[in-house]
C-alpha positions in Angstrom: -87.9 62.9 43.5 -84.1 63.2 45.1 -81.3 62.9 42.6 -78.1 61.7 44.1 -75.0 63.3 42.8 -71.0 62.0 43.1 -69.5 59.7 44.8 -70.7 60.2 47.7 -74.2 60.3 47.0 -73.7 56.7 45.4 -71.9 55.6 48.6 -74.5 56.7 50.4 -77.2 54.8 48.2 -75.5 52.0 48.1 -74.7 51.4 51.8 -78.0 51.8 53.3 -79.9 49.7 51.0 -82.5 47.9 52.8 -81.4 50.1 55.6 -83.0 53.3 54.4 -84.0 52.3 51.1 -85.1 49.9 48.9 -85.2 49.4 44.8 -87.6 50.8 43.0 -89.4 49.9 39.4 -91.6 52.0 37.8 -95.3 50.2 38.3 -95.6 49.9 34.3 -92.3 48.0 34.4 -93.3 46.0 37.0 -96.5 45.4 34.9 -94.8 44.7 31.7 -92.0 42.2 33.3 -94.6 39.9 35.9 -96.5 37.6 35.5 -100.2 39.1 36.0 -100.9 37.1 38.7 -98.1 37.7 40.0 -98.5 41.5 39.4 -102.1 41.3 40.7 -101.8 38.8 43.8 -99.1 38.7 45.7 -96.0 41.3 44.1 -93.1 42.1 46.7 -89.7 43.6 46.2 -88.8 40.1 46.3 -90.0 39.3 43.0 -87.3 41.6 41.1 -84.9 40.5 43.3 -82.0 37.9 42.2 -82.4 34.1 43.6 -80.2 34.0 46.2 -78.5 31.2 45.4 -77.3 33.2 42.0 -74.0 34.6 43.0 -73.1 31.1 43.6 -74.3 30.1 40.2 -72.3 33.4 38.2 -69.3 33.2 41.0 -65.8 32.7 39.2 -65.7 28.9 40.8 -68.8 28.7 38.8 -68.1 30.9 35.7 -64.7 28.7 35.0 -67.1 25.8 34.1 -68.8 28.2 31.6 -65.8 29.2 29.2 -65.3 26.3 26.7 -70.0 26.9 26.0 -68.9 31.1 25.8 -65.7 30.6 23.4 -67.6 27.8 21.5 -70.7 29.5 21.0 -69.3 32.7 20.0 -66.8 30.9 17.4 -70.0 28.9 15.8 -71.7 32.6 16.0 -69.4 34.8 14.0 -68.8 31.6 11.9 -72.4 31.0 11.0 -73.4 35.1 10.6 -70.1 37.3 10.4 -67.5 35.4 8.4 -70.0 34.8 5.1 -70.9 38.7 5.0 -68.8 41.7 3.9 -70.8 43.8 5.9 -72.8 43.0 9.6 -75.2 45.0 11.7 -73.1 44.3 15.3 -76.3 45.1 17.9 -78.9 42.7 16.4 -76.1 40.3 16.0 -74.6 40.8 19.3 -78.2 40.5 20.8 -78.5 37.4 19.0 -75.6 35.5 20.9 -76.0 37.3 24.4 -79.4 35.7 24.0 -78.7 32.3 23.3 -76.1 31.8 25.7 -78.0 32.6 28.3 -80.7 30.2 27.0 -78.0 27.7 26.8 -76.4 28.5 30.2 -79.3 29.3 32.4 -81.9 26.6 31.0 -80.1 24.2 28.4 -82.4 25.3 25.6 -80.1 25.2 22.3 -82.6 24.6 19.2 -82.2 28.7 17.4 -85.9 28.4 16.3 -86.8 29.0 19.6 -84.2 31.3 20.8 -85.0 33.6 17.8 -88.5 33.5 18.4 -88.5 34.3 22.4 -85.5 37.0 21.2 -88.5 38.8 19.1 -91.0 38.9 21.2 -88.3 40.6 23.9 -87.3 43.2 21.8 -91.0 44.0 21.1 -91.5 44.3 25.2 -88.3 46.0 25.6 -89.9 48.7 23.5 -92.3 49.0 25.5 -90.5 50.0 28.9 -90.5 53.7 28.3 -93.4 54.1 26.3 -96.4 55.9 27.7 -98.2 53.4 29.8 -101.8 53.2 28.0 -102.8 49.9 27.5 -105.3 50.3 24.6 -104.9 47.7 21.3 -102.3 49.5 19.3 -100.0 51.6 21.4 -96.6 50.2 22.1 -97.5 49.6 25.8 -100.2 47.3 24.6 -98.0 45.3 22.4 -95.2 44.8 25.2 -98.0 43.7 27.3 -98.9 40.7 24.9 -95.5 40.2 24.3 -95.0 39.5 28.1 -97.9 37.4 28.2 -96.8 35.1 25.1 -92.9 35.0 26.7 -94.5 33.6 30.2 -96.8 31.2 28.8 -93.5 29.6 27.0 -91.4 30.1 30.0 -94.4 28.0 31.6 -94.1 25.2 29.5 -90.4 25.1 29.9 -90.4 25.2 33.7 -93.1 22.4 33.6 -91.0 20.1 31.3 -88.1 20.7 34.1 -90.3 20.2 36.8 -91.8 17.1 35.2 -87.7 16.1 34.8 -86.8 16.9 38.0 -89.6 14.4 39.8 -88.6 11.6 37.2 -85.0 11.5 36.9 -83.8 12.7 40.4 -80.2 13.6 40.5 -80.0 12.8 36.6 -82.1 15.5 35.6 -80.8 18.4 34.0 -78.7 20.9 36.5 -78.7 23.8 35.5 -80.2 27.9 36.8 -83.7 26.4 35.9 -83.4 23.5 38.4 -81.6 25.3 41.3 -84.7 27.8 41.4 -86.7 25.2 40.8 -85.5 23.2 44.2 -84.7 26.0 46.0 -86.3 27.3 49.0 -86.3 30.1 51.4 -85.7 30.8 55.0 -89.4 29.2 55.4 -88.8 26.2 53.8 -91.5 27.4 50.8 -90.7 26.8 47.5 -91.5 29.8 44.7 -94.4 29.2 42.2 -94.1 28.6 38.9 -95.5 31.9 38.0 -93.0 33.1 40.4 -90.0 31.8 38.9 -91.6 32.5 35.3 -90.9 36.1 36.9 -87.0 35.7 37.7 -86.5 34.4 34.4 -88.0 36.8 32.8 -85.9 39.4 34.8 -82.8 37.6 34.5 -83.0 37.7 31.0 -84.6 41.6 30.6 -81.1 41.9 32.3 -79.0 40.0 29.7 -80.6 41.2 26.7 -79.6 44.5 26.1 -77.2 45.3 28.1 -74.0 42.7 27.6 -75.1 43.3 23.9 -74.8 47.2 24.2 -71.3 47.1 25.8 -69.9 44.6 22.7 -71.4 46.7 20.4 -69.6 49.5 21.5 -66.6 48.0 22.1 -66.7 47.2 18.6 -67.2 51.1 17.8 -64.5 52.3 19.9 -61.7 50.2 18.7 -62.8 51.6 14.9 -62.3 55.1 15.9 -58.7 54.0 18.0 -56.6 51.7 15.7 -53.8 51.9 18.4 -56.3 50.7 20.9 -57.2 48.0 18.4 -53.2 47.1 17.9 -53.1 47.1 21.4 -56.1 44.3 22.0 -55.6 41.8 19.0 -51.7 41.6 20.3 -52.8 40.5 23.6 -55.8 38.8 21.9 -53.4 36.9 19.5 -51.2 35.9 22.1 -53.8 34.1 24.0 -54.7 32.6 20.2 -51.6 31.3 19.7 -51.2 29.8 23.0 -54.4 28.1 23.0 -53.8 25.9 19.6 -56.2 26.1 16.5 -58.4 23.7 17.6 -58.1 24.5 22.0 -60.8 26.6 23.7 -60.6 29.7 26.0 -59.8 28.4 29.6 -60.7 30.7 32.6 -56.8 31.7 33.0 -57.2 33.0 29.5 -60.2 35.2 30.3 -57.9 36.3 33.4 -55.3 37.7 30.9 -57.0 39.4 29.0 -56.1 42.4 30.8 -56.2 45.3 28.5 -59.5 44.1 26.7 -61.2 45.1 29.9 -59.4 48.3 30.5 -61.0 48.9 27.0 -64.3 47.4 28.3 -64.2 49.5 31.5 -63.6 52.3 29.4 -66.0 51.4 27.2 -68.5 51.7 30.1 -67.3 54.9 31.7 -68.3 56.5 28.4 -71.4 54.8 27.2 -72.9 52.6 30.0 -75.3 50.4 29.4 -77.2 51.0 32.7 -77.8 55.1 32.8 -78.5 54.4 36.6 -81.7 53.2 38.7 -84.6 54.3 41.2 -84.5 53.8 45.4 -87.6 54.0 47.6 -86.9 56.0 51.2 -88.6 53.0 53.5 -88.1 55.8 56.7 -87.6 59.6 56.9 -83.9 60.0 56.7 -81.5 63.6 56.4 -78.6 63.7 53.8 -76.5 66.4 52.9 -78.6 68.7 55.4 -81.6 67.6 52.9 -84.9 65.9 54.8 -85.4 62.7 52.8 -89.5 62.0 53.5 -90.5 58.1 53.8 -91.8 57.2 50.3 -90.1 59.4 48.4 -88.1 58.3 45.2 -84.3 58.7 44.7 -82.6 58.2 41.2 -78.3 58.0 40.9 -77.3 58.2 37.3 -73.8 56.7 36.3 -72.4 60.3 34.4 -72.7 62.0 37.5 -69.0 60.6 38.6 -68.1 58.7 35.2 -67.7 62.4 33.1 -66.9 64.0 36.1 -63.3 65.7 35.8 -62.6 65.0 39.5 -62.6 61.7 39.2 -61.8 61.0 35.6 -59.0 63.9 33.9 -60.4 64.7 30.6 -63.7 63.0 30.6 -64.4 63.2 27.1 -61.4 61.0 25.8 -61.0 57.5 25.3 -58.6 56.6 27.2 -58.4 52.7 28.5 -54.8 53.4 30.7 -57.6 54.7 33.5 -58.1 51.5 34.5 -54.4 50.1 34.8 -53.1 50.0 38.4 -55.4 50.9 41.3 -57.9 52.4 39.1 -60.5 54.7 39.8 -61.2 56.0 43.3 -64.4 53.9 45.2 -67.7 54.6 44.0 -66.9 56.6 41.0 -67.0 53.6 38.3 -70.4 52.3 38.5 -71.8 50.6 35.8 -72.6 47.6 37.4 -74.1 49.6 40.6 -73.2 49.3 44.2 -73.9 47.6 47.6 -75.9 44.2 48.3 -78.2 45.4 44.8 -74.8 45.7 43.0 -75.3 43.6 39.8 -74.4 39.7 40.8 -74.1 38.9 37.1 -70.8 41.3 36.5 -68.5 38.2 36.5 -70.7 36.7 33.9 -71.2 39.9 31.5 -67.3 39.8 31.7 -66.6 36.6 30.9 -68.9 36.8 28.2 -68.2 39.8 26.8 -63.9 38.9 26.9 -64.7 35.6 24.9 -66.6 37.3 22.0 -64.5 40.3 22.0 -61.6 37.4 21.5 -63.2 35.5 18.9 -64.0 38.7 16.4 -60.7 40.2 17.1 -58.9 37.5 16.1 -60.5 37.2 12.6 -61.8 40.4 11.5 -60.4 44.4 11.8 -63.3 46.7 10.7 -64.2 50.4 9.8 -67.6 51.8 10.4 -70.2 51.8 7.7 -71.9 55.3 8.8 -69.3 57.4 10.9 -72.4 59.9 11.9 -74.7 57.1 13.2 -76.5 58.6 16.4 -77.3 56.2 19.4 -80.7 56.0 21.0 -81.6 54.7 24.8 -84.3 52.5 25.5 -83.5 51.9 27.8 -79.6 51.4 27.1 -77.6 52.8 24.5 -78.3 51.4 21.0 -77.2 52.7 18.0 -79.8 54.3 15.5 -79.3 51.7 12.8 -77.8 48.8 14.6 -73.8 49.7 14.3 -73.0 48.8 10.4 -69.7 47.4 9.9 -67.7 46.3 7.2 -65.5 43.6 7.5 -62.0 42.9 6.6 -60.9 39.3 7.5 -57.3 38.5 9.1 -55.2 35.8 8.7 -52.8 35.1 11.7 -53.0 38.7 12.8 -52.8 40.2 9.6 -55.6 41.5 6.9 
């Protein structure tokens, strides 16, 4: 195993993917997120690859039709499970809405039931991603095994029901993620099987659930510990309120001026990123830094090797959103959404999410922290210990 330090070891990384190297999953990941034929039959790098047609889908032309379902959907959220309560746990509650948007977004599934239910059995195979990789009734491995299983077979039945859709109603049918993998088709002309794309879906939303979750949940911590920052992001927040009307919806030129909440988000991810880093695969022998890389070996970049580095980022340790006004930091030093071709297509997306929630509980609610010495765990992304109590104090019109 090669770790790759600094910037320039993440240049490097990134540039020659699929040059010198390629992705790499640990095989009980692999085994946890696939289906098992999948897994069994016929598994290629391909399979934990995005479709390719999905930085179309999560491009901003795209993304701008999204909004009004993100600002909606997060007002009916805090609505229906903040505003009632004193006191909320912001992960689990934040996992809840990253969830169902994406159900809603990527496969126009709305009923809750089923949201809630799929959202279970991924927390129960999320757990089991760093656990030891027995596969004996009992251990945690075990369970995130049947939890797979029981997530694909539903995934099945969904993809089915589109299919069955797709043949009947012809350019009626639903359009939606679901149905652009379901007509898409590669350079051959073959189409993917529905074990295939029960896969990518799965992947797609391993990649939603925890990790646009994690960053508004920390968000939410940070601007508790800095009430200037907090003054500083319900002004701008406000602003956009009050220009929007009571009754208006988010538009993508709101999103697009809420320039300081992301400063505050980027910041947010220098310090606690939701993605510690990931593993590459040498496919050839290859020489770096005077250092023989063999063919096969494994590579790992982790994110704190540039984002608490003091080269790149004067006093590390302090939260401090003005980094990111301006030019920002130098190339290759902010990573948390990775780098190069694998760089993560769905940043646009995570933004825009995370912006339209971050609006809609600023603009009702200021809040202190329940336990100021809660610890955070990583399993693998940041979480905190007992979910991020909060107590609530509501607003009205910018004031408590």
């Amino acid at each position: 195993m090669a770790v790759m330090c600094g910037a320039s070891g993440n240049k490097f990384l990134f540039s020659n993917e699929d040059k010198l190297v390629v992705s790499w999953w640990q095989r009980s990941m692999k085994k946890i997120l696939c289906f098992p034929s999948v897994f069994n039959e016929t598994l290629t790098r391909d399979n934990f690859r995005p479709p390719t047609f999905l930085p179309e889908f999560l491009k901003p032309e795209a993304l701008q039709h999204y909004i009004v379902t993100m600002d909606s959907m997060a007002s009916e959220h805090i609505e229906l499970n903040w505003s009632p309560n004193r006191e909320v746990l912001v992960f689990p509650l934040a996992r809840k809405y990253s969830f169902a948007l994406a159900f809603r977004l990527f496969m126009s599934i709305a009923d809750p039931e089923y949201v809630e239910m799929i959202c279970h059995h991924f927390q129960i195979l999320n757990e089991g991603f760093l656990s030891v990789p027995i596969d004996i009734p009992g251990t945690t491995f075990n369970r995130a095994l049947k939890a797979s299983k029981f997530i694909h077979n539903e995934l099945l039945e969904v993809i089915r029901k589109r299919k069955m859709e797709l043949e009947q109603k012809g350019d009626s049918a639903t359009r939606d993620l679901l149905s652009h993998m379901l007509l898409a088709s590669d350079e051959n002309c073959n189409v993917k099987s529905e074990m295939e794309i029960s896969t990518q879906v799965i992947c797609l939303l391993f990649a939603t659930h925890h990790t646009t979750s994690s960053v508004i949940t920390f968000i939410l911590k940070y601007l508790a510990e800095f009430p200037d920052v907090y003054s500083k992001v319900l002004k701008e927040q406000m602003e956009i309120a009050e220009s929007k009307g009571p009754e208006g919806f988010l538009k993508w030129d709101d999103i697009q001026k809420m320039k300081y909440t992301w400063n505050v988000a980027n910041e947010t991810m220098r310090l606690t990123p939701p993605v510690q880093g990931t593993f590459r695969e040498a496919i050839t022998d290859f020489t770096y830094a005077g250092f023989t890389i063999p063919k096969g070996w494994k590579m790992h970049w982790n994110v704190n090797t540039t984002h608490r580095d003091p080269k790149y980022f004067p006093d590390p340790e302090k939260f401090n959103p003005s980094r990111f006004e301006g030019k920002g930091p130098q190339p290759f030093t902010f990573v948390p959404f990775g780098g190069g071709p694998r760089m993560c297509p769905g940043r646009e997306y995570a933004r825009a999410q995370v912006l339209a929630f971050i609006h809609n509980v600023v603009t009702r609610f200021k809040w202190e922290k329940v336990d100021p010495c809660e610890k955070v765990a990583y399993n693998p992304s940041p979480i905190p210990s007992k979910g991020f109590p909060i107590r609530l104090q509501p607003l009205q019109n910018g004031f408590i």
